[in-house]
PASEBA-1860 file (N, C-alpha, C; in nm, 3 decimals):
! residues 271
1> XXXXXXXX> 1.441/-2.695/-2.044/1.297/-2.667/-2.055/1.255/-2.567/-1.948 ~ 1.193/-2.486/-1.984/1.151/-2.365/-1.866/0.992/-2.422/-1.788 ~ 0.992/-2.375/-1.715/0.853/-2.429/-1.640/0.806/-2.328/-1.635 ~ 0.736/-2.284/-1.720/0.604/-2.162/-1.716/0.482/-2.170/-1.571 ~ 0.499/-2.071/-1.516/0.457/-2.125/-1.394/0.287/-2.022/-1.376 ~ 0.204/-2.104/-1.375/0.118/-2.135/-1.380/0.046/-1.976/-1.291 ~ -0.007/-1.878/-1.344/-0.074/-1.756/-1.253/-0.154/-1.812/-1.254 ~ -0.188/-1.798/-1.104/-0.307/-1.777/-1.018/-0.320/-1.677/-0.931
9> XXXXXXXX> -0.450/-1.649/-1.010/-0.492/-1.463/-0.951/-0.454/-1.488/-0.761 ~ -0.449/-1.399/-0.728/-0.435/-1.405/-0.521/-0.538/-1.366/-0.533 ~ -0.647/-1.416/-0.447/-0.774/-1.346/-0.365/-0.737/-1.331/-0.225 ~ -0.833/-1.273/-0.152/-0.861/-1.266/0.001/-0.869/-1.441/0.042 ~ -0.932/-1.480/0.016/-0.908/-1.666/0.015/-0.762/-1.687/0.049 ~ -0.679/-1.646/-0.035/-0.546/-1.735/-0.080/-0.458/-1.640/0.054 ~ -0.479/-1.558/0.066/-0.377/-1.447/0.160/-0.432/-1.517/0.320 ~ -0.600/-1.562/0.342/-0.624/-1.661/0.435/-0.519/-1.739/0.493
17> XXXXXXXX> -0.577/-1.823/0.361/-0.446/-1.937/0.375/-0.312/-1.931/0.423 ~ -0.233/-1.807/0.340/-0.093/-1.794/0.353/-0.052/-1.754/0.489 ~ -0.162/-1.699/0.583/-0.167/-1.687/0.720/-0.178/-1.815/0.826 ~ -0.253/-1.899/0.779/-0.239/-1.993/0.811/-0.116/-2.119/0.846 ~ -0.038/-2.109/0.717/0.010/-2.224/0.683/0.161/-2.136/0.704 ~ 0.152/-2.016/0.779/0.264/-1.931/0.816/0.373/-1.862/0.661 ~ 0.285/-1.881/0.569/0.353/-1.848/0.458/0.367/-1.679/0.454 ~ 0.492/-1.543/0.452/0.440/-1.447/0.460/0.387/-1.374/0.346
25> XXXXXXXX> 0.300/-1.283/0.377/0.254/-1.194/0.218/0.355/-1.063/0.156 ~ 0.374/-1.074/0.079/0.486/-0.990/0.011/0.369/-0.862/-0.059 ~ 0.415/-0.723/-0.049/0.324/-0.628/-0.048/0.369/-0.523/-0.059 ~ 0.370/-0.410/-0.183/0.469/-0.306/-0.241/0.350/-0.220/-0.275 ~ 0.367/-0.077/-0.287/0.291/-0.016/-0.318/0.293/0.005/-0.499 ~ 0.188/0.018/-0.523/0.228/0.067/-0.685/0.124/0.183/-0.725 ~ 0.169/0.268/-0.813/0.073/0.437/-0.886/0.062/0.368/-1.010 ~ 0.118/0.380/-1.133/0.167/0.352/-1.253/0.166/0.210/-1.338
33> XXXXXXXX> 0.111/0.200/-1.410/0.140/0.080/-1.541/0.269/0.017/-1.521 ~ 0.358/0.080/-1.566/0.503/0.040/-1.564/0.579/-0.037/-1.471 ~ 0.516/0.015/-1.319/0.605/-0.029/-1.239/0.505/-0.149/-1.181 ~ 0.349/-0.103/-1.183/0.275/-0.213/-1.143/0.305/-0.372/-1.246 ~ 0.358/-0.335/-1.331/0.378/-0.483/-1.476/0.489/-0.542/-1.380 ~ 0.618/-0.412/-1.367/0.697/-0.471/-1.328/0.686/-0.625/-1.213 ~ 0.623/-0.512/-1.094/0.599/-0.583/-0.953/0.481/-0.684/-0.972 ~ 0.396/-0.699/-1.055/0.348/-0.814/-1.066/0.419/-0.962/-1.169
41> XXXXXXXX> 0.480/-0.918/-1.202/0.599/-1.003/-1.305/0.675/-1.070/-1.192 ~ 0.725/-0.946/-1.067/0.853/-1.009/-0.982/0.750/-1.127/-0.871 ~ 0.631/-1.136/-0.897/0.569/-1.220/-0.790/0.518/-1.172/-0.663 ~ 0.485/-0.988/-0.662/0.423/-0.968/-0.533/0.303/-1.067/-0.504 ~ 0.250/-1.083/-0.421/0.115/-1.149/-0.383/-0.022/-1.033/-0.360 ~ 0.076/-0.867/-0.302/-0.073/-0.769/-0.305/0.037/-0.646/-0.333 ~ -0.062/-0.550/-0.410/-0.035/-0.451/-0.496/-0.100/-0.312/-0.413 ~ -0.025/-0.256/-0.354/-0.155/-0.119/-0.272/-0.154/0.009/-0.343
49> XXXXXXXX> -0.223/0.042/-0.415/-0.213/0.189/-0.464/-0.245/0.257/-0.365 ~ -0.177/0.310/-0.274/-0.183/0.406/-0.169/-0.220/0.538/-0.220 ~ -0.229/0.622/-0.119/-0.269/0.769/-0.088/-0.141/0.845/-0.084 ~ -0.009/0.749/-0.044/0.140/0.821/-0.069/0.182/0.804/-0.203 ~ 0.026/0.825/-0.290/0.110/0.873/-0.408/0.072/1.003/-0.448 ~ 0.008/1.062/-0.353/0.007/1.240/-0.270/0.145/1.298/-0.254 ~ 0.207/1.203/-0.226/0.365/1.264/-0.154/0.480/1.193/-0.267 ~ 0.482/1.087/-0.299/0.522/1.009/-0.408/0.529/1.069/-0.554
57> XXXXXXXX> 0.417/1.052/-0.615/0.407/1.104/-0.711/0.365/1.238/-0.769 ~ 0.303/1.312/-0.623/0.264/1.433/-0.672/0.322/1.554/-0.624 ~ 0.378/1.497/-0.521/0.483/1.564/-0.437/0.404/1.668/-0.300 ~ 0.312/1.627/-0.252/0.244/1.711/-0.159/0.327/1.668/-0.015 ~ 0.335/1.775/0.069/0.435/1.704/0.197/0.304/1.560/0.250 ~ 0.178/1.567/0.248/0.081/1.503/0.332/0.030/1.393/0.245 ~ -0.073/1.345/0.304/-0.157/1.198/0.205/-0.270/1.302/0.175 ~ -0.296/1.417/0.254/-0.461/1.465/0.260/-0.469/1.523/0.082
65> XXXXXXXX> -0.394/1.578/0.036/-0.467/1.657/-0.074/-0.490/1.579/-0.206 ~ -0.464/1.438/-0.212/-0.525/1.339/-0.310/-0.683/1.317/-0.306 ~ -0.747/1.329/-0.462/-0.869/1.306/-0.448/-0.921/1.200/-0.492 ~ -1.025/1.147/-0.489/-1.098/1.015/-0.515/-1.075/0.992/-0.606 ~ -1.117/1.113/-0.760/-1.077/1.093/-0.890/-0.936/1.017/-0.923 ~ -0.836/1.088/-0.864/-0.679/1.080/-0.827/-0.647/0.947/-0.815 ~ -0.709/0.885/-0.712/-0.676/0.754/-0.707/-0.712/0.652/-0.715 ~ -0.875/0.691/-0.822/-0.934/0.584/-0.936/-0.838/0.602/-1.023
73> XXXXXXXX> -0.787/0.702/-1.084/-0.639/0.763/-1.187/-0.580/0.645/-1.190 ~ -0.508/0.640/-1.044/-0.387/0.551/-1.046/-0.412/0.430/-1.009 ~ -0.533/0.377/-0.965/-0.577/0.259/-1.009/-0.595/0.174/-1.081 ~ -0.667/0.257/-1.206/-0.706/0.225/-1.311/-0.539/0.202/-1.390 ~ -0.491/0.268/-1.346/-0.339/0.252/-1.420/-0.251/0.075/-1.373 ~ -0.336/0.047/-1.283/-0.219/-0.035/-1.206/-0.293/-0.205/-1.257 ~ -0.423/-0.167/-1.229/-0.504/-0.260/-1.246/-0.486/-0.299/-1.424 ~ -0.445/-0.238/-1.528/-0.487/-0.302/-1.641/-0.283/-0.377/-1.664
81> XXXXXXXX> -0.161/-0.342/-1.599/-0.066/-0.447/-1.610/-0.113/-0.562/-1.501 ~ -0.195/-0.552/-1.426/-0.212/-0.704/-1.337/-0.292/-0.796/-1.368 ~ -0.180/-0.946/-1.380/-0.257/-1.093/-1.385/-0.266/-1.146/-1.228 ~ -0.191/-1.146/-1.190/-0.188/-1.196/-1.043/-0.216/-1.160/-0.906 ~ -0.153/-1.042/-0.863/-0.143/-0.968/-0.731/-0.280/-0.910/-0.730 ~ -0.323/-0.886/-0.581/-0.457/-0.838/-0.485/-0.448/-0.714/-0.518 ~ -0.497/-0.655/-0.587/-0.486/-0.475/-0.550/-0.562/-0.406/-0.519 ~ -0.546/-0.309/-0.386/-0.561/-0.294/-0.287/-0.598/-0.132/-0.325
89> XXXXXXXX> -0.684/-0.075/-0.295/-0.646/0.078/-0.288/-0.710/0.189/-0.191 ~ -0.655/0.255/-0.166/-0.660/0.327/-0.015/-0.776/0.457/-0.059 ~ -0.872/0.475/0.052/-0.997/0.508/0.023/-0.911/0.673/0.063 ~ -0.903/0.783/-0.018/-0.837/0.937/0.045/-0.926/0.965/0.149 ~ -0.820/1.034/0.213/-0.883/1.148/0.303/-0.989/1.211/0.284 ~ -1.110/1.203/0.335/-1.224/1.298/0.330/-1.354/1.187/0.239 ~ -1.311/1.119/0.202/-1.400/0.993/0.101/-1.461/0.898/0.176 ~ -1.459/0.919/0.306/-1.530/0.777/0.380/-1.557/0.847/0.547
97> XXXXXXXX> -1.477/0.965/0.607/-1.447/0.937/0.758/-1.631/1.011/0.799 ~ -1.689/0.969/0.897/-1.757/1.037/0.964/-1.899/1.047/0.866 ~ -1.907/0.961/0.741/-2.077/0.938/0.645/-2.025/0.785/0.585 ~ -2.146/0.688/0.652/-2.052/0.561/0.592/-2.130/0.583/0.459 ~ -2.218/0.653/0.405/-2.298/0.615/0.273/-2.211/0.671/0.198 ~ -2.125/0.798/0.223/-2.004/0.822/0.135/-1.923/0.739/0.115 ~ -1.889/0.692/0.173/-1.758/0.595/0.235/-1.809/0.487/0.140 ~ -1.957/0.394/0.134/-2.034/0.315/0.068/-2.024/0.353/-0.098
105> XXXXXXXX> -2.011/0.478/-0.112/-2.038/0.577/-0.252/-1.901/0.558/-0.315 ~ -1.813/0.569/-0.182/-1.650/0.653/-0.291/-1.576/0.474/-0.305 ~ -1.638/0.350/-0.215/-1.591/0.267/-0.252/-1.615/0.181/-0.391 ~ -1.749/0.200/-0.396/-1.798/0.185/-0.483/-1.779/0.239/-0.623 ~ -1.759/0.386/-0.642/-1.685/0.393/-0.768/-1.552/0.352/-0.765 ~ -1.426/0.354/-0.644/-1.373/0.273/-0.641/-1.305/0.132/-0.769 ~ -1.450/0.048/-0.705/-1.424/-0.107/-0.722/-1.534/-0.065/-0.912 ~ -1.599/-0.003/-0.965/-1.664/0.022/-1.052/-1.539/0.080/-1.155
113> XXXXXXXX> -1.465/0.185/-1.152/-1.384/0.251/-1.253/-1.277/0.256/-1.248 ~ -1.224/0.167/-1.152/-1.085/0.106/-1.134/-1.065/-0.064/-1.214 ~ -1.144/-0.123/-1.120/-1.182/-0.263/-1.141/-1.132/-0.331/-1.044 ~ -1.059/-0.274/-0.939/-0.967/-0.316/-0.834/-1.048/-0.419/-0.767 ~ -0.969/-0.494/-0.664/-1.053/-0.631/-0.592/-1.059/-0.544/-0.459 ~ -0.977/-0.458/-0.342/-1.099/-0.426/-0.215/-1.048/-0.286/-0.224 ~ -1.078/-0.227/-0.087/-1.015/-0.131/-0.040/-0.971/-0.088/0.065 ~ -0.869/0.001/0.088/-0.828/-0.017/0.270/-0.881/0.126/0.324
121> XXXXXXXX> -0.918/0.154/0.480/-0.996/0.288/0.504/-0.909/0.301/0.631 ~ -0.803/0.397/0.714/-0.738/0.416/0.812/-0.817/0.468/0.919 ~ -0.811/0.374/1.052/-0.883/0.414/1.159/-0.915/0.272/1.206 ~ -1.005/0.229/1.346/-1.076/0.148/1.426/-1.215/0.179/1.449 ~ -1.254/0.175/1.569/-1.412/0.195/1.587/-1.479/0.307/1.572 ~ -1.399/0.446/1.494/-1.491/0.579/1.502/-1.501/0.504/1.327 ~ -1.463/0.414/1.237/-1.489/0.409/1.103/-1.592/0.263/1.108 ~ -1.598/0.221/1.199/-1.644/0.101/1.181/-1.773/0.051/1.119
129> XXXXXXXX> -1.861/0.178/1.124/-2.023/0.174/1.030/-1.944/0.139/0.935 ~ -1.879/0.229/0.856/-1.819/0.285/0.731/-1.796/0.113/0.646 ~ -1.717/0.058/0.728/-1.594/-0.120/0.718/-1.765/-0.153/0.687 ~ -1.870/-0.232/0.840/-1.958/-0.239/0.755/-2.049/-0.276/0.638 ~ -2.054/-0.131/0.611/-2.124/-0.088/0.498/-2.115/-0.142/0.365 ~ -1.932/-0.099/0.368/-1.910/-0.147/0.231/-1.886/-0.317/0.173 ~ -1.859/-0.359/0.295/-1.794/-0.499/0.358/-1.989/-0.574/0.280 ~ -2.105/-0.531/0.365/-2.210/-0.534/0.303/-2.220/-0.530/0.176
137> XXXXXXXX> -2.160/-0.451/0.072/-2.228/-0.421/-0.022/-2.123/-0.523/-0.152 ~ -2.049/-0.628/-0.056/-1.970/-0.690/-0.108/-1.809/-0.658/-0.139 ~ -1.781/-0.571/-0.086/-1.639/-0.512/-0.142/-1.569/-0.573/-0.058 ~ -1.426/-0.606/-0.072/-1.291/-0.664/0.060/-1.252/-0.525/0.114 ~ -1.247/-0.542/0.262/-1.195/-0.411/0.317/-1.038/-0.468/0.396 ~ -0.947/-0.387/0.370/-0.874/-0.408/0.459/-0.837/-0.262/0.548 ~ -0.807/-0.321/0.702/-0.802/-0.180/0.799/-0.677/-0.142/0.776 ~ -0.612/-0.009/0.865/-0.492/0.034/0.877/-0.482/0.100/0.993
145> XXXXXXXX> -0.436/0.006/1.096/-0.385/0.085/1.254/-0.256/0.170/1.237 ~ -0.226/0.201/1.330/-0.064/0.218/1.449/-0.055/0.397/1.400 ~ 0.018/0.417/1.316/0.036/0.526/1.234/-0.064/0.572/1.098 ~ -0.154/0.603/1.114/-0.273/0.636/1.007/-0.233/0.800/0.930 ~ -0.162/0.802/0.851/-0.123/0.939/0.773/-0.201/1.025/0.741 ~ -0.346/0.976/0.746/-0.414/1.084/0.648/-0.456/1.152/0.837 ~ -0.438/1.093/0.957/-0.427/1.161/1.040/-0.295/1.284/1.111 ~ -0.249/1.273/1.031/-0.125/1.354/1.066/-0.157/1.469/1.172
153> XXXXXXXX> -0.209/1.513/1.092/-0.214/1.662/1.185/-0.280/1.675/1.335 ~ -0.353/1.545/1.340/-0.378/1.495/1.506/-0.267/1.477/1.611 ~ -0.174/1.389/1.523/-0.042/1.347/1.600/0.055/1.420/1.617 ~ 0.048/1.493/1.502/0.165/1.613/1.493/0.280/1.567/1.436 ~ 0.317/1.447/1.458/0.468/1.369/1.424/0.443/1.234/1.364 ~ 0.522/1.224/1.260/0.542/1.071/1.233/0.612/0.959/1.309 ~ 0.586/0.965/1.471/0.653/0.920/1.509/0.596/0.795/1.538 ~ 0.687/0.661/1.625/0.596/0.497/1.605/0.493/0.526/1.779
161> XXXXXXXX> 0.369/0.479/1.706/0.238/0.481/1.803/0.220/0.369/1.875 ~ 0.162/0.409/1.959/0.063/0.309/2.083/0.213/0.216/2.147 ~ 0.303/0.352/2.194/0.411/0.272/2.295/0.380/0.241/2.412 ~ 0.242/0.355/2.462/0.195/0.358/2.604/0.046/0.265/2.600 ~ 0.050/0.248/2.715/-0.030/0.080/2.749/-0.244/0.120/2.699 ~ -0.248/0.300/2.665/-0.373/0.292/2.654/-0.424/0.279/2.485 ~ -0.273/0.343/2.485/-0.310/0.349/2.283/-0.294/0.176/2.263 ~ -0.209/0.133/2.299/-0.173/-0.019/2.221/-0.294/-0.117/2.284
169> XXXXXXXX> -0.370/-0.107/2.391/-0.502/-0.120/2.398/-0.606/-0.092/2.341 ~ -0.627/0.022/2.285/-0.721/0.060/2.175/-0.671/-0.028/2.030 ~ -0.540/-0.029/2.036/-0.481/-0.065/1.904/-0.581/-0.211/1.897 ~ -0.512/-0.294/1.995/-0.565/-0.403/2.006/-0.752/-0.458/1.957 ~ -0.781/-0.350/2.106/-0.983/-0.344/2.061/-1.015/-0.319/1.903 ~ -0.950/-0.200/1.862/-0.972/-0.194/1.738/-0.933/-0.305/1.634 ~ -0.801/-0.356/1.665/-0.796/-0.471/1.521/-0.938/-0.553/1.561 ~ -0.924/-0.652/1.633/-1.095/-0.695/1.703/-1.175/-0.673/1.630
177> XXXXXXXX> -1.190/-0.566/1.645/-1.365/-0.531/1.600/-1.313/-0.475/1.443 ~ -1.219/-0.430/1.353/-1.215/-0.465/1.224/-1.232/-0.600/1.130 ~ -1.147/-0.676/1.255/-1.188/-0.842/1.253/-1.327/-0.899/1.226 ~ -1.401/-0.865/1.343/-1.526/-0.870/1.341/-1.632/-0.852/1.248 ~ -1.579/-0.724/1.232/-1.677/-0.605/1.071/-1.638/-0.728/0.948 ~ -1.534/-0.780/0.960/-1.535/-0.818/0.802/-1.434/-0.773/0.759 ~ -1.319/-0.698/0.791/-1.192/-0.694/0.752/-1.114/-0.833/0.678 ~ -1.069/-0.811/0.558/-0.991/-0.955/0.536/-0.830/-0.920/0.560
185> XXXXXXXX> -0.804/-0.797/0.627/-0.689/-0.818/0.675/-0.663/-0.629/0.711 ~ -0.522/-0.642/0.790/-0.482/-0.502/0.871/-0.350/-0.445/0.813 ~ -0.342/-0.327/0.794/-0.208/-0.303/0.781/-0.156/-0.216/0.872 ~ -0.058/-0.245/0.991/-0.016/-0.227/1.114/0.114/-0.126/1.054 ~ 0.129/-0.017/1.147/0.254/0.096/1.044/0.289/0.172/1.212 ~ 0.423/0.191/1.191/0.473/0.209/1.286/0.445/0.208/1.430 ~ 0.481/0.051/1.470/0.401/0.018/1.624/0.552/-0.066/1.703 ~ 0.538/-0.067/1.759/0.656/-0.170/1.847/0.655/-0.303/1.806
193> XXXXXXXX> 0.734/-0.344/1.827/0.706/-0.494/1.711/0.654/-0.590/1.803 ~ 0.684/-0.555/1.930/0.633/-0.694/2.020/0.463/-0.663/2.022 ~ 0.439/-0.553/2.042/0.242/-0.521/1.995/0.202/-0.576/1.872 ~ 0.311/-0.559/1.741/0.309/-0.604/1.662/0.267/-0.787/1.614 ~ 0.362/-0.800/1.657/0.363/-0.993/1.712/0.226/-1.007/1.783 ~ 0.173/-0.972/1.893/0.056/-0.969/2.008/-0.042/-0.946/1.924 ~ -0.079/-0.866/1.841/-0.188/-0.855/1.744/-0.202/-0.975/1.630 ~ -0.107/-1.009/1.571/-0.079/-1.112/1.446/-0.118/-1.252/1.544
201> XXXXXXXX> -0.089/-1.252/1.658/-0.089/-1.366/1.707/-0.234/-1.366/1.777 ~ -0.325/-1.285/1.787/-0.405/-1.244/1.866/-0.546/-1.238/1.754 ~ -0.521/-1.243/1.636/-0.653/-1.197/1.537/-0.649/-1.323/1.399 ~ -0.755/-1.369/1.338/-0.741/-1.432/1.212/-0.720/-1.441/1.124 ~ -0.721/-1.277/1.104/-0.665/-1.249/0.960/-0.558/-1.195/0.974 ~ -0.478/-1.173/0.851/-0.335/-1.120/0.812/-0.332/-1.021/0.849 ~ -0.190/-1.005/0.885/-0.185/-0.848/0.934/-0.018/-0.805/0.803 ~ -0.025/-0.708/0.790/0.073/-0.634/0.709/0.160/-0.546/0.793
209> XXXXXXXX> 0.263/-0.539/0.819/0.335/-0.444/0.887/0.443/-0.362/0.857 ~ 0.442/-0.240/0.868/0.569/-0.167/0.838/0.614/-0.047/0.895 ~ 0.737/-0.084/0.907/0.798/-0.032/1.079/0.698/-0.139/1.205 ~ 0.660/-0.217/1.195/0.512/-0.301/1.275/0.667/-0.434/1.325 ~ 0.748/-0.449/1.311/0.842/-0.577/1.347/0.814/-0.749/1.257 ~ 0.884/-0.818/1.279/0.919/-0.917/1.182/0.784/-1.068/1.219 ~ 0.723/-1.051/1.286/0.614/-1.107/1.352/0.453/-1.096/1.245 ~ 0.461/-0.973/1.195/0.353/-0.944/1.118/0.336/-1.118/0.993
217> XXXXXXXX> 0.212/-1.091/0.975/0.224/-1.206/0.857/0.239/-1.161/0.748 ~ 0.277/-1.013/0.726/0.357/-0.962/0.573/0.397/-0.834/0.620 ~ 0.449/-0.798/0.491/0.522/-0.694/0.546/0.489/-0.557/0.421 ~ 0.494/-0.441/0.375/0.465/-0.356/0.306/0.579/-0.249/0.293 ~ 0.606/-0.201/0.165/0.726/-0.068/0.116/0.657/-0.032/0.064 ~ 0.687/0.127/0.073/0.629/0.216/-0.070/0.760/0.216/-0.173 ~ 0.709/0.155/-0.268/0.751/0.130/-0.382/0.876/0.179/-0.414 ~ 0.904/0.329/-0.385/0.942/0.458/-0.412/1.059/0.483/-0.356
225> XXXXXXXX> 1.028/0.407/-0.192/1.130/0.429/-0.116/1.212/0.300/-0.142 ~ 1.182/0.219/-0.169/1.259/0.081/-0.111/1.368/0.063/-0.212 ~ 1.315/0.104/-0.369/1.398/0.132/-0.470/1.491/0.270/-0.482 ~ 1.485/0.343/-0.408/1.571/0.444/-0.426/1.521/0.548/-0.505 ~ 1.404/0.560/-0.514/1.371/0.676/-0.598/1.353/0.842/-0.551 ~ 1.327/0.796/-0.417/1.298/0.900/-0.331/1.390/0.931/-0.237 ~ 1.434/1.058/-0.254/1.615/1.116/-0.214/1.584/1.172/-0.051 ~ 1.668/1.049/0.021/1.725/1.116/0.149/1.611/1.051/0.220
233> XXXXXXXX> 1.508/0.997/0.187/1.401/0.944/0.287/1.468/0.779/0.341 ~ 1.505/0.772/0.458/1.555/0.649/0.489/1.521/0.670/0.681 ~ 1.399/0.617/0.655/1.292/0.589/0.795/1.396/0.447/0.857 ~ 1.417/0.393/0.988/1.466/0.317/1.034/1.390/0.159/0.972 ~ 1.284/0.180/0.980/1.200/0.056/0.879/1.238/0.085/0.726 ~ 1.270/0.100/0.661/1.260/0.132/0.531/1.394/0.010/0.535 ~ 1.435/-0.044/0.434/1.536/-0.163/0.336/1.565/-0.076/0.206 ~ 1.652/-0.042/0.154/1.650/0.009/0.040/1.722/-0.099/-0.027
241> XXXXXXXX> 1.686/-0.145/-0.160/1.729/-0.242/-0.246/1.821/-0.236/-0.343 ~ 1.780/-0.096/-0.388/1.857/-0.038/-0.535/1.863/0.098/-0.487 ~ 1.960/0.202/-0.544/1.998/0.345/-0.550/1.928/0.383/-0.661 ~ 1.772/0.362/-0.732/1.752/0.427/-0.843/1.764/0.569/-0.861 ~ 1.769/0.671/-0.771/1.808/0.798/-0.771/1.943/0.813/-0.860 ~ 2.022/0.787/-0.789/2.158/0.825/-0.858/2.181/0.717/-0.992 ~ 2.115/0.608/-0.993/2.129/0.581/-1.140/2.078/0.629/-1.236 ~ 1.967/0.656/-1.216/1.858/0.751/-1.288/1.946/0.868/-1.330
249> XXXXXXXX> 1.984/0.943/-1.235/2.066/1.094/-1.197/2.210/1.069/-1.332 ~ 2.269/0.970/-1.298/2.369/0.923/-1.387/2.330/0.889/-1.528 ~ 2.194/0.837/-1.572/2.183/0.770/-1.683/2.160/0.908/-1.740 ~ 2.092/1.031/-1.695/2.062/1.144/-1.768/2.153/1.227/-1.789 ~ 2.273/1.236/-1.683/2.333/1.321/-1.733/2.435/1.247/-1.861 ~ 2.423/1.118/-1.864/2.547/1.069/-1.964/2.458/1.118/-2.097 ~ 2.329/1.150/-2.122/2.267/1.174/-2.235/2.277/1.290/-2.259 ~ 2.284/1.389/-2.167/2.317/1.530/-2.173/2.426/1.563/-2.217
257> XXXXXXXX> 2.540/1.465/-2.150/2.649/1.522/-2.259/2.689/1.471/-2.383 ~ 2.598/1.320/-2.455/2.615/1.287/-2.562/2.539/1.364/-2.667 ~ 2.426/1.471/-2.604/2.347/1.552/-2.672/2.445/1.667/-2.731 ~ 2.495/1.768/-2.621/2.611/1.792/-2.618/2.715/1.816/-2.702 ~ 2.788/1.662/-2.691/2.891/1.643/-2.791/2.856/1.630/-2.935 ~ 2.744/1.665/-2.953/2.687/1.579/-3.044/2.729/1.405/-3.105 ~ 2.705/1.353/-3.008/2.744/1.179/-2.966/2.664/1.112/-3.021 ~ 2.551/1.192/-2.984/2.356/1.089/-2.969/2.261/1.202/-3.041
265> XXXXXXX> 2.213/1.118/-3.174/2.229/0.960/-3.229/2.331/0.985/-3.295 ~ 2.361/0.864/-3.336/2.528/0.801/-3.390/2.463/0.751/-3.559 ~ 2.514/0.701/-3.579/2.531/0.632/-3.760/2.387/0.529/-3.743 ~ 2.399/0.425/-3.601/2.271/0.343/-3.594/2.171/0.387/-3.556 ~ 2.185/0.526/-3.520/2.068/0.564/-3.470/2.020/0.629/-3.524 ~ 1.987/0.672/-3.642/1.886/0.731/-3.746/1.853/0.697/-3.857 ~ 1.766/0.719/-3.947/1.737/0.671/-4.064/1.790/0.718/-4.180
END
């Protein structure tokens, strides 16, 4: 007898809890229908349609040149395979920083033409009207410290942040006061893991970490990388699971040469 096991949607509530009761949150990025069915089938608990599907799927070196439209797009794509998982989606570059009524505006169509449950906005106390605002107008916000991408060109390097005692102090003030605003949780990206641990252990809500150390109360992949889809990217945080590159790479060329040989289609394969 199979035990059909019972979905229950994840809210901000339930990811509470799972912080609590030390359970961790499992957390993959998804663009697409296909792969979002998939990863909600395998039992993620939160679903992030990121801004690296700028670099992912569209192939831009940066997160900056994705637009709002763009990633209601791939929202809307992700959101109609999900019964279960939180999905999450990352407010672009230029849609929120420095006008929280924009920020109020772009979340809002957002959570309107997606259907998504919050959204995440990168930064601490120069965004904090912004958290807020929307946090006000009822939406789930979640923050994003350590390494913030759509800042790149500030840092210059993707390299792991707040090693020195003033940044990982700000790091700190800032989760705080995201805390504070109404954040229902952080996603911590390339930080030292023991800051890492010090924050998770230090704030109420969940924290998400990647490249962030094993301390976080979940942890986050882009989708893309962890499966192998994306050639030669292997960051010291990154786990790769599967080689889908070269299987992929392999499954096409075996069709190329059954095209070819004329192999494919065969006797069963046509009418």
């Amino acid at each position: 007898m199979s035990v059909h096991k019972e979905i229950k949607r994840i809210t901000t509530h339930i990811l509470q809890e799972m912080k609590q009761r030390g359970e961790k949150i499992s957390m993959l990025t998804a663009y697409d229908y296909s792969m979002a069915t998939i990863l909600d089938d395998a039992g993620l608990d939160v679903l992030l349609v990121g801004d690296s599907a700028s670099n992912v799927m569209a192939g831009h070196e940066t997160t900056l040149p994705i637009t709002l439209d763009q990633m209601i797009y791939h929202a809307s794509s992700v959101i109609r395979a999900v019964k279960r998982a939180f999905v999450v989606v990352d407010l672009p570059f230029g849609s929120y920083q420095g006008n929280s009524k924009e920020a109020l505006n772009s979340a809002i169509r957002i959570m309107k033409e997606s259907g998504a449950h919050g959204v995440k906005l990168e930064g601490g106390e120069e965004i904090i009207e912004s958290v807020h605002r929307i946090i006000t107008a009822g939406i789930p916000v979640m923050g994003h410290l350590g390494l913030t991408p759509q800042s790149i060109y500030k840092f210059g390097t993707y390299t792991v942040r707040a090693k020195e005692e003033e940044e990982a102090n700000k790091l700190k003030s800032d989760a705080l006061a995201l805390q504070n605003a109404g954040c229902f949780g952080i996603v911590l990206e390339k930080i030292p893991a023991a800051l890492g641990k010090e924050v998770s252990e230090s704030i109420q809500i969940p924290t998400i970490g990647i490249g962030a150390g094993p301390d976080c109360d979940g942890q986050v992949l882009v989708v893309n990388d962890m499966i192998g889809l994306t050639k030669g990217f292997k960051p010291r945080f990154l786990r790769q699971y599967i080689n889908l590159y070269d299987e992929i790479l392999g499954a096409a060329q075996s069709y190329i040469r059954d095209v070819k040989a004329n192999d494919f289609p065969n006797d069963k394969e046509q009418y």
